[in-house]
C-alpha positions in Angstrom: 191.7 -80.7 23.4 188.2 -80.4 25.5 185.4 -81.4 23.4 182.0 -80.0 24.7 178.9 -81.7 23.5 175.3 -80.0 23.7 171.8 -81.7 23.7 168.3 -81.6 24.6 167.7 -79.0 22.2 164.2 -78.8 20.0 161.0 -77.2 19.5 158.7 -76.4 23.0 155.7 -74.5 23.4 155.5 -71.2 25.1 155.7 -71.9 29.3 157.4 -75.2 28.7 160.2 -76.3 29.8 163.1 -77.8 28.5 166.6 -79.6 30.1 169.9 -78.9 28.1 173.1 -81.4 28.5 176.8 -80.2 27.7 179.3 -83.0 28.1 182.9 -82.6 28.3 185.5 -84.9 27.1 187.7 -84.9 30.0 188.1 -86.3 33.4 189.3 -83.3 34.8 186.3 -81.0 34.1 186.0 -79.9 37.7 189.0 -77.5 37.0 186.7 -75.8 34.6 183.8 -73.4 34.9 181.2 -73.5 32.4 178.8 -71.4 31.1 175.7 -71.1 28.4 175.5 -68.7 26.1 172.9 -67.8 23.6 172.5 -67.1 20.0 169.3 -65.5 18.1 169.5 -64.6 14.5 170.6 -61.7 13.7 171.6 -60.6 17.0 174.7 -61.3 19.4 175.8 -64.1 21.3 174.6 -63.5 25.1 175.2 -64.5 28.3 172.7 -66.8 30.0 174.1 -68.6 33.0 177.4 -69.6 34.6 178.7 -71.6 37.2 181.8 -72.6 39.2 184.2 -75.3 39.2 182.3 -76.7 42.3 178.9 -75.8 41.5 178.8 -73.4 44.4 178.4 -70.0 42.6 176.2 -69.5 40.3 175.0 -66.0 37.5 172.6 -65.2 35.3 171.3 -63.2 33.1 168.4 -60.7 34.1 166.0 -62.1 31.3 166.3 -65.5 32.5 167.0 -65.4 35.9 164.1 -67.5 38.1 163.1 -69.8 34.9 166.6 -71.3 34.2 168.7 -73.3 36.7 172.4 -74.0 35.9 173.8 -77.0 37.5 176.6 -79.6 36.7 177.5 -83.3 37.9 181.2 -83.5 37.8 181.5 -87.2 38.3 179.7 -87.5 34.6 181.8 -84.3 33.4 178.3 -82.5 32.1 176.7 -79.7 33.0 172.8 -79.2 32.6 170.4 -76.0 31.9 167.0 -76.6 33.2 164.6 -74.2 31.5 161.0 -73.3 32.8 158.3 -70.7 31.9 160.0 -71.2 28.4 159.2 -67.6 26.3 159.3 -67.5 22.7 162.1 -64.8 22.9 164.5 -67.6 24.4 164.5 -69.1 20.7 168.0 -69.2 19.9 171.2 -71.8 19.5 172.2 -72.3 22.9 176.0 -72.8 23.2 178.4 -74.3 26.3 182.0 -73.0 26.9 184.2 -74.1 29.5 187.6 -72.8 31.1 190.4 -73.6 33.5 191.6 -70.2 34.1 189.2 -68.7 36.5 187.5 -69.7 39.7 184.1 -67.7 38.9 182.2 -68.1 35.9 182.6 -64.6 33.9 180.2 -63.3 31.5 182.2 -62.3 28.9 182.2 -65.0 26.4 185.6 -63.7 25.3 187.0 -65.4 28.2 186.1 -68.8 27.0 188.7 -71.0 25.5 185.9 -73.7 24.6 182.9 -74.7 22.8 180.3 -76.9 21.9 178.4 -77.0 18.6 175.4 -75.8 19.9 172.2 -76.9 19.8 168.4 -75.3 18.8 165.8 -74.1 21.0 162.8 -72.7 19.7 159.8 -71.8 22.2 156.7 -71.4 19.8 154.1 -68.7 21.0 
């Protein structure tokens, strides 16, 4: 069972930044790719960022792309989301998911077999 652990969550003004943690309770988390995923209320989850097993390929989403920066350390099993030019429209739960079945990081959260609790950003204007 891979348990995924978010933090670095919490409350930031508008063109802050903030770093978010995910880390993975197993040894082998190089055999996964990871990705963030977002949650406002009353709205869907969403794609943010994603990254491979190796850290070589890397997506994201339009409305973030050039603030955030997706990277991951594989030696401490985590994976990070750096956050700049923070916009009160990124308030949400942000989520990690991992999986072993594909080289690229997908999109589609669907696709993920695994989750972390998530954790609460909220960019105040």
């Amino acid at each position: 069972q891979v348990q995924l652990v978010e933090s670095g969550g919490g409350l930031v003004q508008a063109g802050g930044s903030l770093r978010l943690s995910c880390a993975a309770s197993l040894r082998t988390f190089s055999s996964y790719v990871a990705g963030w995923f977002r949650q406002a209320p009353g709205k869907e989850r969403e794609f943010v960022a994603g990254i491979s097993r190796n850290g070589g390929v890397t997506t994201y989403a339009d409305s973030v792309k050039g603030r955030f920066t997706i990277s991951r350390d594989n030696g401490k099993n985590t994976v990070y989301l750096q956050m700049d030019s923070l916009k009160p429209e990124d308030t949400a739960v942000y989520y990690c998911a991992a999986d072993m079945r594909t080289y690229y990081p997908p999109r589609n959260q669907h696709q993920y077999d695994y989750w972390g609790q998530g954790t609460q950003v909220t960019v105040s204007s």
